[in-house]
C-alpha positions in Angstrom: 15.0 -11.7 0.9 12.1 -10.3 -0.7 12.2 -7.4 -3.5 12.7 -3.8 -1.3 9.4 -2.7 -3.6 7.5 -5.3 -1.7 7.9 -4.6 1.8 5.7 -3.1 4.1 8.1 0.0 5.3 8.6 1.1 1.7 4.7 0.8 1.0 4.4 2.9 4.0 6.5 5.4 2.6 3.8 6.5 -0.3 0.7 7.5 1.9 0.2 9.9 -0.2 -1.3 7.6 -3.2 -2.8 4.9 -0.3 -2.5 2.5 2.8 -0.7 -0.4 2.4 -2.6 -4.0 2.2 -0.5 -7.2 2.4 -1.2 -9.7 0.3 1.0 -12.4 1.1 0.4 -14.8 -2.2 2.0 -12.2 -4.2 4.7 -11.7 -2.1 4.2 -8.0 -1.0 2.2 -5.1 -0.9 -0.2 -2.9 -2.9 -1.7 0.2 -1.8 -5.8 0.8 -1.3 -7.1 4.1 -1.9 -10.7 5.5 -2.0 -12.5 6.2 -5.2 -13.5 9.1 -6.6 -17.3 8.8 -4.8 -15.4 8.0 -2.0 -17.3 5.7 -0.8 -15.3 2.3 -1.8 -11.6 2.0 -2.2 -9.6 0.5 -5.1 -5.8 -0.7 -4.9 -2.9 0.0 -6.9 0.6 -1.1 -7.3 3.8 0.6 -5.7 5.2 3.3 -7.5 7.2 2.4 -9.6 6.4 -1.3 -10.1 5.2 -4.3 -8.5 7.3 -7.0 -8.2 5.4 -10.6 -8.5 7.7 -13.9 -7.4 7.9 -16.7 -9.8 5.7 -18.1 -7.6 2.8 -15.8 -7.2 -0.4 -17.5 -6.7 -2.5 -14.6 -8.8 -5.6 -16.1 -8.6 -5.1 -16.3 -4.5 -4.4 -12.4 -4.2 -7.4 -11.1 -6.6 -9.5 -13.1 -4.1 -7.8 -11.8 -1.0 -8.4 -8.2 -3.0 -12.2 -9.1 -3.8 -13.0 -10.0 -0.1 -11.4 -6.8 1.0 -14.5 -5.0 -1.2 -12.0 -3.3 -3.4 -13.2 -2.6 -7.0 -10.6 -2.8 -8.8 -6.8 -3.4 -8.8 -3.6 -1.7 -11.1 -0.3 -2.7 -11.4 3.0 -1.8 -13.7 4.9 -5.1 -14.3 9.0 -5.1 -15.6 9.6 -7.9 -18.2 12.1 -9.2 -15.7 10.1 -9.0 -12.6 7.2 -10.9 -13.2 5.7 -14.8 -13.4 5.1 -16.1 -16.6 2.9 -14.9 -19.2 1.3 -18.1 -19.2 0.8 -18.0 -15.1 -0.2 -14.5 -15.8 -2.7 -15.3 -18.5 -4.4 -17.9 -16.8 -5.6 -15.6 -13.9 -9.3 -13.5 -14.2 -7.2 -10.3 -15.5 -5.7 -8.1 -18.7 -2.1 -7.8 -19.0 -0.9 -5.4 -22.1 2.0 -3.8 -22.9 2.5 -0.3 -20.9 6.1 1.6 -21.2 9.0 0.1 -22.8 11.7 0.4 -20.9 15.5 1.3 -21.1 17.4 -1.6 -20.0 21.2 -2.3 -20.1 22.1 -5.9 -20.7 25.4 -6.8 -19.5 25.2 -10.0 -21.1 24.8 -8.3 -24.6 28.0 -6.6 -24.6 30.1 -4.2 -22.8 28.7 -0.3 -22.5 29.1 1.6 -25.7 28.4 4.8 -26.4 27.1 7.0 -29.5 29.0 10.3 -30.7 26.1 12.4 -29.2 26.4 10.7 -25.5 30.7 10.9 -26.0 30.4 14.4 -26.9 28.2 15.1 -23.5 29.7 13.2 -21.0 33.5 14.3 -22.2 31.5 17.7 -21.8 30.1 16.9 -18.2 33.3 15.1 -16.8 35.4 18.3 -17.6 32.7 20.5 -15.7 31.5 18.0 -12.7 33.2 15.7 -10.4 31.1 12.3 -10.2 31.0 9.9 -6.9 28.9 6.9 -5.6 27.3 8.8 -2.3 25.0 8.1 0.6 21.9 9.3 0.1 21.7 9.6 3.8 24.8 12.0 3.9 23.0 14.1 1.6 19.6 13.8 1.8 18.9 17.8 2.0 20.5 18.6 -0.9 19.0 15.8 -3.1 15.5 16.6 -1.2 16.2 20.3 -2.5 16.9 18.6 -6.3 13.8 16.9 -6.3 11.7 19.5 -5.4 13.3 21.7 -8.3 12.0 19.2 -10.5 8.7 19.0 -9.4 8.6 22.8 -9.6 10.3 22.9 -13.3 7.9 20.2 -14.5 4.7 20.7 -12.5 4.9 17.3 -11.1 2.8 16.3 -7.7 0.3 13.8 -7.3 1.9 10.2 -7.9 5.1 12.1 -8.0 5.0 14.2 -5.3 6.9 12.0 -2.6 6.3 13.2 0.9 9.4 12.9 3.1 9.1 10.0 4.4 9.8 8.3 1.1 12.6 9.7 0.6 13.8 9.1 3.8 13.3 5.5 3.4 14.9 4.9 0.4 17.6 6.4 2.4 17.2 3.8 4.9 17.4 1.2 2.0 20.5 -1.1 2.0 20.0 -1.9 -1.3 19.9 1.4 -2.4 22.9 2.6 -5.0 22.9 6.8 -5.3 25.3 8.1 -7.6 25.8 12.2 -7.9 27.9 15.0 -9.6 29.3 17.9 -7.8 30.5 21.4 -9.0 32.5 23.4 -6.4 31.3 21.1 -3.7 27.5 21.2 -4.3 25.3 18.6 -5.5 24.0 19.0 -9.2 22.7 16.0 -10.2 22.0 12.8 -8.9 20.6 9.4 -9.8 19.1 6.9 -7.2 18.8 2.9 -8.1 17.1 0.1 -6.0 19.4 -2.8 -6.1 18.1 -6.7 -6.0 19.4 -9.9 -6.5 21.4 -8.3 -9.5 19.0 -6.0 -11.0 18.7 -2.2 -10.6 16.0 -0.1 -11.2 16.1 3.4 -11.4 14.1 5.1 -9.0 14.5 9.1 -9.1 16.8 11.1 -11.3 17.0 14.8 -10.6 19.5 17.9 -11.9 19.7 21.6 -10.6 20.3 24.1 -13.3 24.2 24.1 -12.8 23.3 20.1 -13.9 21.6 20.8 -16.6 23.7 23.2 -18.5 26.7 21.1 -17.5 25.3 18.0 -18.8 25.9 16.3 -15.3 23.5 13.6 -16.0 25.5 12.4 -18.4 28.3 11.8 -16.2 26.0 10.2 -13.6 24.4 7.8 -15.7 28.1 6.9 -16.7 28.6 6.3 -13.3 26.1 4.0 -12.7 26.8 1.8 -15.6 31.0 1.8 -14.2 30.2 0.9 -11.0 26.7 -1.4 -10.6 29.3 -4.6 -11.2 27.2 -6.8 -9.2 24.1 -6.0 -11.4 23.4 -8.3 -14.8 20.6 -5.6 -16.0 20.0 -1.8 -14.9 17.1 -0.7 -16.1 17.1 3.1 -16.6 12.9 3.2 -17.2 11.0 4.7 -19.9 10.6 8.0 -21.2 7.8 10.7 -20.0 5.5 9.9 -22.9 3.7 6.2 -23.4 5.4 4.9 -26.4 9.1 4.9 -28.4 9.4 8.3 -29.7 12.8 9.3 -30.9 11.7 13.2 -31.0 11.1 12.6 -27.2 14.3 13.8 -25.1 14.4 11.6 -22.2 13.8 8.9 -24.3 16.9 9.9 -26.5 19.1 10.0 -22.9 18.1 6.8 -22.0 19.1 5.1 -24.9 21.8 6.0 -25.5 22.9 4.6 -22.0 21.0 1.4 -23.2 21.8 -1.5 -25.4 18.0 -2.8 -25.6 14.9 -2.4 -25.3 12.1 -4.0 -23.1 8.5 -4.2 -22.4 6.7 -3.1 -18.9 3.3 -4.3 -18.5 -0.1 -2.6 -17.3 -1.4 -5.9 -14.8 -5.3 -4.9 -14.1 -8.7 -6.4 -12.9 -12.1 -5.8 -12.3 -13.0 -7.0 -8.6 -16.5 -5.8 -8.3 -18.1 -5.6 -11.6 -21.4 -3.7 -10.4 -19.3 -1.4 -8.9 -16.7 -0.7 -11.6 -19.9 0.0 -13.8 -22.1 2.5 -11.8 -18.5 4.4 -11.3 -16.9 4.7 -14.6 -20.8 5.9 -15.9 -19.5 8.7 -18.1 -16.3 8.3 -18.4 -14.4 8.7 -21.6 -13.8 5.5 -23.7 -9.8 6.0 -23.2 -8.0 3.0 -22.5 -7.7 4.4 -18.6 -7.8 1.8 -16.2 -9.5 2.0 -14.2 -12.0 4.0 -16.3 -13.5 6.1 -13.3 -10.1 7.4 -12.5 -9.3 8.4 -16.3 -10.5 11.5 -18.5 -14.0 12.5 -18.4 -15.3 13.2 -22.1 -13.3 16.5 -23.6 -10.4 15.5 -21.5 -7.3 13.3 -22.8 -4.3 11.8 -21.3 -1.3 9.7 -21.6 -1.6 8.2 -18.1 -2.9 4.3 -18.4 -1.9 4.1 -14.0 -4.4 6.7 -12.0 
């Protein structure tokens, strides 16, 4: 069975970045959206990665893309989810470092803890009570804790999942949800896609009784006690673009991590001409594609648009 990230239902479930397109020699799906001028469309990968087989023919699906008239295509690759560098580097594209991620190895050793994440999650299981749920039993109340974290941290766009989405991963048999409760209500809660003995994290979200009880903590814990059937579980990266121990999310993650991995920005130019005439005046960022990215004045951390 194919990655869930790949299929056409899940794609379907994020209309609000673009339409699904099969492309069959990768072995899924990415989404086409228009451009700016709205006059062409570009595509880009599911949120929050694309998931290439071994055996992706990568040459096969820029074509496929190309004769579609799309300009340009964007993808986030995991270290563990991906062909080869060498397959990858002998396709027509640029693949460079993007996020590293928070990954814990089971192979490496068993989970371990620093004084800072003992002290929080003694703190958390005193005030919470932690349980692997359904995320179709409770899919109000975690819709109702993701919506208090787009409103705390002024999230939409990419991030602002219609329904649908969420209602889908729902669906997902390969979904693992993991939440903590005070006095019957759900604080915090912590949703993983599960494959082949990976998991990814997909959403995390606290209310405010969560956050000042450190439920997260106790979550995460969780996880880690009871994804046995997973190798690696991969909590993703931290808000920012790089390693920075003053940033606070990446501090939780680590500490719930015992190494460190690379993700990878995947892109290519389909229509040259194109590309061109739309990234005219665009600032020379690093944004890929350049006509999505910051316009001169602006900045941003962003590298997927």
């Amino acid at each position: 069975m194919s990655h869930p990230y790949a299929g056409e239902a899940y794609a379907r479930s994020l209309a609000h970045i673009g339409a699904p397109f099969a492309v069959p020699e990768w072995g899924g799906h990415v989404l086409a959206r228009a451009t700016p001028c709205g006059t062409r469309e570009d595509a880009v990968g599911p949120y929050p990665l694309t998931v290439l087989g071994c055996d992706a023919d990568i040459a096969a699906g820029l074509t496929r893309l190309k004769a579609a008239d799309l300009v340009s295509v964007v993808l986030v690759l995991d270290d563990r989810l991906r062909p080869a560098m060498t397959v990858l580097e002998s396709a027509p594209v640029t693949v460079r470092q993007f996020k590293p991620h928070y990954v814990h190895d089971r192979s490496l050793g068993p989970v371990s803890y620093g004084k800072h994440h003992r002290y929080e999650l003694r703190r958390a299981l005193a005030r919470t009570e932690v349980s692997e749920i359904s995320l179709a039993d409770h899919l109000p109340d975690w819709e109702r804790l993701y919506g208090a974290l787009m409103a705390r941290h002024g999230l939409g766009g990419l991030h602002g999942f219609p329904p649908v989405h969420h209602e889908t991963l729902a669906g997902l048999a390969s979904l693992r949800t993991f939440g903590a409760f005070i006095d019957g209500r759900l604080v915090s809660a912590h949703l993983f896609v599960t494959h082949d003995g990976h998991a990814m994290s997909h959403l995390a979200a606290s209310a405010a009784e969560g956050y000042q009880s450190g439920a997260a903590y106790a979550v995460n814990d969780l996880a880690l006690t009871e994804l046995t059937d997973c190798a690696v579980i991969n909590f993703g990266g931290g808000a920012g673009m790089g390693d920075d121990p003053a940033d606070g999310l990446v501090r939780f993650k680590k500490g719930f991590s015992n190494s460190v991995e690379p993700s990878y920005l995947f892109t290519a130019i389909l229509d040259g001409d194109a590309y061109t005439a739309l990234s005219a005046g665009s600032a020379d960022s690093g944004f890929f594609p350049a006509y999505r990215g910051p316009r001169p004045q602006e900045r941003s951390d962003e590298h997927q648009g």
